[in-house]
N, C-alpha and C positions, 0 to 999 in steps of 0.2 A: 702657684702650687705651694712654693712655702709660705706664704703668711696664710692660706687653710689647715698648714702644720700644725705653725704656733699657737693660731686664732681657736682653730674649730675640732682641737685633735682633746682638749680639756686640760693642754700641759700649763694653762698659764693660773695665777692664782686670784679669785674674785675677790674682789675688796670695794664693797656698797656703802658709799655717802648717804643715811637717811639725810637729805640737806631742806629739806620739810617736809609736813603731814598736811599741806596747804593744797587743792587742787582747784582747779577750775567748774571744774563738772562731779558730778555727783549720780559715776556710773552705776546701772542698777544690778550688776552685777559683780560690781568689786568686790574684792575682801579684805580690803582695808575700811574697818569700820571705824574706826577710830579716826578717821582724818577731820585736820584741826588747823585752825588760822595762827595757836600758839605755838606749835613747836619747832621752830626753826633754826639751825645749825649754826654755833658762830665760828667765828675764825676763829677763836681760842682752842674749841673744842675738834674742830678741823684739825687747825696745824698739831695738837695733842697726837691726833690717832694717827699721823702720817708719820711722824716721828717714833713711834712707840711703833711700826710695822719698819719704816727703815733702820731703826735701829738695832732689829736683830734680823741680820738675814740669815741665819743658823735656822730659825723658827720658818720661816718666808724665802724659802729655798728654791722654789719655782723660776724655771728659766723665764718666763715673762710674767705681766701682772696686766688685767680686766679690771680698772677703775671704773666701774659702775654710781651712775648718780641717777638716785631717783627718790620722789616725794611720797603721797602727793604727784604735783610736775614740779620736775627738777627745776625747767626752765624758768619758773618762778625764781628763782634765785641765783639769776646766771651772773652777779655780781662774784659772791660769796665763788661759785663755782669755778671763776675767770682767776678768784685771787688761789683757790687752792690748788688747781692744776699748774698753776706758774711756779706756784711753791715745787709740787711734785718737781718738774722738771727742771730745774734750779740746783734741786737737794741731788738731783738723780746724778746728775752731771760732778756737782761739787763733792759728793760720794764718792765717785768712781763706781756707782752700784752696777749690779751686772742687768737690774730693769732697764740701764740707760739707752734707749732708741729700740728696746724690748718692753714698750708699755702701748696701754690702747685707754683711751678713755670711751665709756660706751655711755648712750643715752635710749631710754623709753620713753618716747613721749606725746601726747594727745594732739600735738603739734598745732596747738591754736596760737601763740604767739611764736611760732618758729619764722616766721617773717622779722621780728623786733630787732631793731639796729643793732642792740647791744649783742643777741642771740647771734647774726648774722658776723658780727665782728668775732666772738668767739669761734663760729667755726671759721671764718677764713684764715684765724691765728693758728687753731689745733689742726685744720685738714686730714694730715697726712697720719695722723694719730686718733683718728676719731671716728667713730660708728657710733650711725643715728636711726632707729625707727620709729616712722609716725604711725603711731595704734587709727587706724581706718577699719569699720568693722565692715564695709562693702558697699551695698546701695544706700542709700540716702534710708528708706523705710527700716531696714535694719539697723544702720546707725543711729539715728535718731529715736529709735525703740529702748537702746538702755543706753546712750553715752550722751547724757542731757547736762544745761545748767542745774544750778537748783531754782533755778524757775520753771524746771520741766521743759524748757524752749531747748530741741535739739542741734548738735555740735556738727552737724554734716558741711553745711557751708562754709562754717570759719576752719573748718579741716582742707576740703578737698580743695581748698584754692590756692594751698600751700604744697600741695603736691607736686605740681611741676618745679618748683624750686629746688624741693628735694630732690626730688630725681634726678637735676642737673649736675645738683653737688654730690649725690652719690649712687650714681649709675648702676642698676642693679640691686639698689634698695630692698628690703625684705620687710613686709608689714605682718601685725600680729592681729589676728582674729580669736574674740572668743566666742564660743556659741553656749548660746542659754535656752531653757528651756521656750520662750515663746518666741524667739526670733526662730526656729529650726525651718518654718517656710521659705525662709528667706535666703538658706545656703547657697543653692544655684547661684540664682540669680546675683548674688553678692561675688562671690569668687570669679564669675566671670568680668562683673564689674568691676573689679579692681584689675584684673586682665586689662580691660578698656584702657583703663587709667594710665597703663607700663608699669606698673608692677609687676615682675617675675615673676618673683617670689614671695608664696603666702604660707605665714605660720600660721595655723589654724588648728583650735583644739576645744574640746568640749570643759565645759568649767568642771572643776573636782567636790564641789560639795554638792549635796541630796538634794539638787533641784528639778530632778527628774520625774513627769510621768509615767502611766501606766503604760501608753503608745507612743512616747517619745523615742525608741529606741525605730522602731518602726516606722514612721514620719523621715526619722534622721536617716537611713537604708536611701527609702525611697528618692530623701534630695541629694545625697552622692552616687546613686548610680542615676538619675534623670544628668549631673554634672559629668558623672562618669563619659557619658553619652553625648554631650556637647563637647568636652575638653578631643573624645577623641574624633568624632564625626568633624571639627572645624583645624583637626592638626594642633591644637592650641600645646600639646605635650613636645613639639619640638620645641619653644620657647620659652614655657610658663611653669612655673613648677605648684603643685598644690600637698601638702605635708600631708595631707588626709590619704593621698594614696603613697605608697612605698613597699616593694619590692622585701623590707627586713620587718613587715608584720605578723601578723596572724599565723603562727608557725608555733609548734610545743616549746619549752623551757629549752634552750641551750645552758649545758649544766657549767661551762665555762660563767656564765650569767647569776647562778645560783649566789656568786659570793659578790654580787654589786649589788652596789642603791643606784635607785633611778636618776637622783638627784644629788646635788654635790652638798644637802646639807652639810655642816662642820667642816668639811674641806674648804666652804667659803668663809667671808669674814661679814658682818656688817656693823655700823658701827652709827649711830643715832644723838639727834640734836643734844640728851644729857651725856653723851660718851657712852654709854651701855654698848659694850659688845654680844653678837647675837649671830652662832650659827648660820644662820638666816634672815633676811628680812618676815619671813614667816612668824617666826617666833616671835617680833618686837610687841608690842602690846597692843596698839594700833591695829595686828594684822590676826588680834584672836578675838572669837567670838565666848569664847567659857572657858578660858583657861588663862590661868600664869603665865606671864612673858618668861623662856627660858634663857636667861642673862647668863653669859659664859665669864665675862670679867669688865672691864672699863679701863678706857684711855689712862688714869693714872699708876693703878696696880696692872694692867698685863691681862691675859688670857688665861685664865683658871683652867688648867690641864681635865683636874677630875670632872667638873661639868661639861666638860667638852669631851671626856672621853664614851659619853652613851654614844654619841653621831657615827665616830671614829670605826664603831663596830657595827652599823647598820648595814644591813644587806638583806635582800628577797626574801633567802630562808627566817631570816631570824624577826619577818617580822609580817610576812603573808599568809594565809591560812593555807591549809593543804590545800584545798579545790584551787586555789591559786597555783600553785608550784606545780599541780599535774594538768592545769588546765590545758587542753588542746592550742589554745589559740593566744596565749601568753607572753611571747613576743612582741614588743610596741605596747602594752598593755602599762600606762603612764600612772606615779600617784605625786600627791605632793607631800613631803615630807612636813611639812606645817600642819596640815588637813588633818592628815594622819592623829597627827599629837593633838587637834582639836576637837574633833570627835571622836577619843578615844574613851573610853568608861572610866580610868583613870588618867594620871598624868602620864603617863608611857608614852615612848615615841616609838615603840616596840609593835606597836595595834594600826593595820593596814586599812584603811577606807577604803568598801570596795563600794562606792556611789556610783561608778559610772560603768562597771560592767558590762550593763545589758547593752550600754552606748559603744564600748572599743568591740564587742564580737557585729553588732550593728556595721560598725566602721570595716570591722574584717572582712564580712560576707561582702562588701559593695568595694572594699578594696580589690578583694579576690576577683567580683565583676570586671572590674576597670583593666586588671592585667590579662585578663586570657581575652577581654573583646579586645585590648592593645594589641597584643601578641599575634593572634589570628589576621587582626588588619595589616599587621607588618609582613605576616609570612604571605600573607598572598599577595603584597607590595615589592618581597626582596626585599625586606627592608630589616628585619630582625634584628641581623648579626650587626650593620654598622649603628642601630641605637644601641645595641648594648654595650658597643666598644663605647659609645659618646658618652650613658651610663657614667660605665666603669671610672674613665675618663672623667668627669666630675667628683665621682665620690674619692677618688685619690689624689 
């Protein structure tokens, strides 16, 4: 209960090691386009930014902190990685800083060398400080459709054989799904396959840039409610969680909601192999397709307030179109603050991408499915009242 406080309530403050642009695979739906065998993070420019973030905790006032490492995969560089986080914890301690035994180190990662001795020695050093998810996109036909070498030879095998591993070290694991426009056959059957596997828990989300067709929103309906249908025909919802369906959807604006951003652009930090600090990994250069990287400041001068302060003021109103803010079903209705600023007609971070529209009220109507044939199965089970106590009871 409390480390969901610290962890999952958004009181701790991100801070992203770009620690390379180097990956192994060459997803076909990434949007890091820019990734590259040269740009990798030294201990110089490492120990630079961790110093320059412990050294003012006036600015870095957050009762914990979310060291996030990622490429590229991070785990390409789990040397560099091993020497920074010792540093962290070193400084934390010799500080007296108030992160000390109040930090988490997190990883994303494609998990093909998550098996490697040195990878394997890292986590049994961090453990009890550490969250890892291996990016699995579901059955073997799906994965292997965009998370390939760049020899096009797919990543299914050297992935899922390192699942059980993970699992063991972190019981309850949570994997990340994205869906793209030609994989959308393959939803079902993927979510439940990863069910197979003991996964729980799946994030799962449609990608934010215009890769949508004319009946992809329609195709997308049809494979969450055929899963709707499985997940609850086989019980799989006492156990399994799937992010696609939730109870805090498809509902009008809550006008409490009117003054947040979806995403913690500018509230986070990141910070890249020349030292460039950046809002976001969104923003790094690497992660844009036509526009300017928007550089907040760098490891030796500090964090440039007036560039940082466009983030500071983002919120729903001030950067969604009407049809958005009165839309019926607007709740859970997801952007990415990077996207936004890359397909914006100018450089504004101001201009909301709405690509995936027809795909989140898609998601609504077959979420809306999922809950009243739930509901219905439960009330003629007796069973209503004690799921929603278990509910409630999780999300608190």
């Amino acid at each position: 209960m409390e480390k969901r406080k610290v962890w999952q309530e958004g009181m701790a403050k991100n801070i992203t090691f770009i620690v390379t642009k180097d990956c192994q695979l060459v997803c076909k739906y990434c949007y890091l386009v820019g990734k590259n065998i040269k740009e990798r993070m030294s201990w110089e420019i490492a120990k630079q930014a961790i110093d320059y973030v412990l050294n003012d905790p006036e600015q870095f006032s957050e009762e914990s902190v979310v060291f996030d490492f990622i490429g590229g995969e991070p785990f390409l560089e789990i040397e560099l990685i091993d020497r920074i986080c010792d540093y962290i914890k070193l400084e934390l301690y010799a500080r007296g800083h108030h992160w000390f035994d109040s930090y988490r180190f997190n990883f994303s990662t494609n998990g093909i060398n998550y098996h490697d001795g040195k990878v394997q020695q890292f986590i049994k050093k961090n453990h009890h400080h550490l969250s890892i998810g291996i990016t699995i996109d579901g059955a073997r036909i799906k994965h292997d459709l965009n998370r390939v070498y760049k020899s096009g030879r797919g990543s299914y095998d050297d992935v899922v054989k390192n699942i059980p591993l993970w699992l063991e070290q972190f019981p309850g694991g949570a994997t990340k799904v994205t869906v793209s426009s030609p994989d959308i056959p393959y939803i079902k059957e993927s979510v439940l396959h990863l069910f197979s596997l003991g996964i729980a828990e799946i994030n799962i989300n449609c990608v934010f840039e215009n890769v949508w067709g004319e009946k992809d929103d329609i195709l997308f309906e049809e494979q969450l409610i055929s899963l709707a249908d499985a997940i609850i025909e086989k019980g799989l919802y006492k156990d399994y969680g799937c992010s696609f369906f939730s109870e805090q959807i498809g509902k009008p604006l809550d006008r409490k909601l009117q003054n947040q951003n979806w995403c913690g652009a500018g509230m986070m930090l990141a910070v890249d192999a020349a030292g460039f600090f950046y809002p976001c990994t969104r923003f790094a250069q690497y992660s844009l397709r036509d526009k300017r990287a928007r550089i907040i400041g760098n490891v030796k001068e500090g964090i440039d307030r007036n560039k940082l302060r466009p983030f500071l003021t983002l919120d729903r109103c001030t950067q969604s179109p009407d049809e958005c803010i009165r839309c019926e079903v607007a709740s859970g209705c997801a952007w990415c603050q990077g996207e936004n600023y890359d397909t914006a007609c100018t450089s504004t971070v101001y201009q909301r991408s709405t690509a995936i529209c027809r795909m989140h009220k898609a998601r609504v109507r077959a979420n809306n499915y999922y809950w009243n044939k739930l509901y219905r199965k439960l009330e003629l089970e007796g069973e209503r009242e004690n799921f929603r106590k278990k509910e409630m009871h999780v999300i608190c």
